[in-house]
C-alpha positions in Angstrom: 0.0 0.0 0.0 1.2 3.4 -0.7 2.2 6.0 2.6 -1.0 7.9 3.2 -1.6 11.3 4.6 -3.2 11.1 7.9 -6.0 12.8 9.4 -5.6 15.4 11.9 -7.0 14.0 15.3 -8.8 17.5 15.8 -10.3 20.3 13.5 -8.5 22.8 11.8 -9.2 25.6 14.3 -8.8 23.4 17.9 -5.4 24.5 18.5 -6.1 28.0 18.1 -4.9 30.8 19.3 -1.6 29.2 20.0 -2.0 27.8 16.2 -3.9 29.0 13.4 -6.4 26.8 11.8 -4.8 28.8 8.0 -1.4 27.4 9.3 -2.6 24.1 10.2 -4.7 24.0 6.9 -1.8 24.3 4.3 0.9 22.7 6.9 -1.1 19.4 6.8 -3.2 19.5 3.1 -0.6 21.4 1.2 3.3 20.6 3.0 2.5 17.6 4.5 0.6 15.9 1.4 3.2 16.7 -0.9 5.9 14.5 1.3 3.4 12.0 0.9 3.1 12.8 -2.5 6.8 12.6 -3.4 7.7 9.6 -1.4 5.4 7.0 -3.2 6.7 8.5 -6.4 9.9 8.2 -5.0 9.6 4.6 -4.0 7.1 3.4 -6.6 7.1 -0.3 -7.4 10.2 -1.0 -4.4 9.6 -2.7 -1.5 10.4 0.2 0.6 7.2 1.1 -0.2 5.3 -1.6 2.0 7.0 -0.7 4.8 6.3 1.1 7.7 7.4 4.5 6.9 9.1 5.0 10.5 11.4 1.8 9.2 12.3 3.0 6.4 14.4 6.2 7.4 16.1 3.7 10.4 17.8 2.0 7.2 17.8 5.0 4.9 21.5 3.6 3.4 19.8 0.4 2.4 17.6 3.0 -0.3 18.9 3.1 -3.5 21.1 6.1 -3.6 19.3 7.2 -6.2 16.3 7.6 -4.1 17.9 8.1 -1.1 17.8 12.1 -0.9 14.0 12.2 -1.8 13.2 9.6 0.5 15.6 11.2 3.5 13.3 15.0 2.9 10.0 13.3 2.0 9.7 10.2 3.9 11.0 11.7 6.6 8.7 14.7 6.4 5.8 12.2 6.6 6.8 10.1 9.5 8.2 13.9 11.3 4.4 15.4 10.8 2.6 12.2 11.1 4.3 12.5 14.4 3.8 16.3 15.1 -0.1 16.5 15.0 -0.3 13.6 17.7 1.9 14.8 19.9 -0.7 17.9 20.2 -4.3 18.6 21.2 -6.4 22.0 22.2 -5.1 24.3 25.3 -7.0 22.5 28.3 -8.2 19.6 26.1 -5.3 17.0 26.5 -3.1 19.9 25.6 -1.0 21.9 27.2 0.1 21.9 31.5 3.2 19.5 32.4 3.8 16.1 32.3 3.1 13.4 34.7 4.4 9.9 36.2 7.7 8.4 34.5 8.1 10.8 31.8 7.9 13.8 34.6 10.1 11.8 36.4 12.6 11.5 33.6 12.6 14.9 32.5 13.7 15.8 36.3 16.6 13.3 36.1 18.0 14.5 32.8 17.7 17.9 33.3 17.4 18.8 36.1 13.7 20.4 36.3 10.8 21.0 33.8 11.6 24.1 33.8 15.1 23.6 32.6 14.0 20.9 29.7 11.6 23.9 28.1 14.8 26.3 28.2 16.9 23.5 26.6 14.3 22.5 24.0 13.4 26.2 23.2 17.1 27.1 22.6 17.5 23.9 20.4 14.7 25.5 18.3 15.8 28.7 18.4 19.2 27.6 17.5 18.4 26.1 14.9 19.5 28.2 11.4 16.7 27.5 8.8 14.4 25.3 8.7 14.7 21.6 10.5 13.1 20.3 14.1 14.0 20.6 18.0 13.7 16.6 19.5 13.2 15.1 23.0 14.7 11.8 22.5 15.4 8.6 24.3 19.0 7.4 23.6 20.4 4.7 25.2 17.9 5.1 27.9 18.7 8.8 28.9 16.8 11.6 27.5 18.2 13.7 25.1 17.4 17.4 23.7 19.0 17.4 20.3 18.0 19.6 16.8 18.1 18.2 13.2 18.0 20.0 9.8 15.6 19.7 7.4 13.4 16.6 7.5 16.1 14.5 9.2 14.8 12.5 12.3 17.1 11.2 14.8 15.7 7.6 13.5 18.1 8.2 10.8 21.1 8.1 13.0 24.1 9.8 13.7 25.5 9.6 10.5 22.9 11.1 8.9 20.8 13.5 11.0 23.5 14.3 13.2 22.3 12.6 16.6 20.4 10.0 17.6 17.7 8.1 19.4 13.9 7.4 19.5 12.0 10.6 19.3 9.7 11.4 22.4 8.6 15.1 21.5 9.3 17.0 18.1 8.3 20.2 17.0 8.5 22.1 13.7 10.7 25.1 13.1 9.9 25.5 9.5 9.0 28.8 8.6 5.9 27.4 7.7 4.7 25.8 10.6 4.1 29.4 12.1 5.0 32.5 9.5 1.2 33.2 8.8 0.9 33.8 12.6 4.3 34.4 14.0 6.4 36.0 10.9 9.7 36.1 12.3 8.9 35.0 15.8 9.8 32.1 15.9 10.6 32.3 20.1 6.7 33.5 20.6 5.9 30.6 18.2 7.4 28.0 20.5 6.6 29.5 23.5 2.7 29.4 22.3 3.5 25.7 21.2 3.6 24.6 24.9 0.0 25.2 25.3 -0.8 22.8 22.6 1.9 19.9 23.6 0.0 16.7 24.6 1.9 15.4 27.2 -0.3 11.9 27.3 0.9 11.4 23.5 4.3 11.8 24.6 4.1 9.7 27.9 2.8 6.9 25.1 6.1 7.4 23.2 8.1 7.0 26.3 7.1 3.8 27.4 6.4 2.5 24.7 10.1 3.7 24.0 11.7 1.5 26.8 11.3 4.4 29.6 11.4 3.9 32.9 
């Protein structure tokens, strides 16, 4: 079967004001199609292409190289968005607050406080020059707050993307994720974002990650 673009799990409009529903309208039925789009051309009539996506950019060297780069930005633009609307829901809905139990507990460990983990994964955001992603990630059983460019996704590996580990909490620092709204602000964008995260998503990732 070919990679398909997923529904959003809320309308348009929930995550608003901290998102607007034009933004969420072309980032998921214009951006995000078109990754879908270009990785089933990309991978048409290869075996790749009955696979699950998120297994696919773990062995991105085993892709042809000729379809390697358009698999790396498209493929892993599906399986980074796909990813990106679960892991929010509307302010006071399932988004937004702190998280709870083992991943609470985690975030404490690594660094420190909640409080600290928002400053780290803000600045990995902010940090990052152009367009690409700020990651929470479980490597080798320790969380991690690392950026990649692009469409890369720590899944890909150190080689590729530049760090590694399974991926607990991503968000997008593509212009267009928040220009319509934000422009330039790409700080206010991610400090709006926090009302929208949905910490039971992520908890989900965790264990289902190996956390403890």
């Amino acid at each position: 079967m070919p990679f398909t673009l997923p529904q959003l799990p809320y309308a348009p409009e929930a995550l608003e004001p901290h998102i607007d529903a034009a933004t969420m309208q072309i980032h998921h039925g214009k951006h995000h199609k078109a990754y879908v789009d270009n990785a089933n051309k990309a991978l048409e009539g290869n075996a790749f292409a009955a696979q699950d996506p998120a297994d696919v950019i773990r062995k991105l060297a085993e892709v042809p190289e000729d379809k390697r780069g358009a698999v790396r930005n498209n493929l892993g633009g599906h399986v980074n968005h796909s990813m990106f609307w679960a892991l929010m829901a509307p302010a006071g809905k399932g988004g937004g607050g702190a998280p709870t139990g083992a991943l609470a507990n985690a975030i404490n460990t690594a660094f420190g406080s909640f409080e600290s983990f928002k400053e780290k994964f803000q600045g990995a955001g902010l940090g990052r020059f152009g367009s690409g992603w700020a990651w929470l990630v479980l490597n080798a059983g320790k969380l991690e707050v690392v950026s990649t460019p692009n469409q890369d996704n720590p899944l890909m590996g150190r080689s590729i993307a530049g760090c590694e580990g399974t991926p607990i909490l991503g968000c997008d620092v593509w212009e267009h994720a928040y220009y319509l709204k934000y422009q330039n602000r790409r700080a206010d964008y991610l400090s709006a974002w926090w009302n929208v995260v949905n910490w039971g998503a992520a908890s989900e990732r965790y264990a289902k990650a190996g956390g403890k």
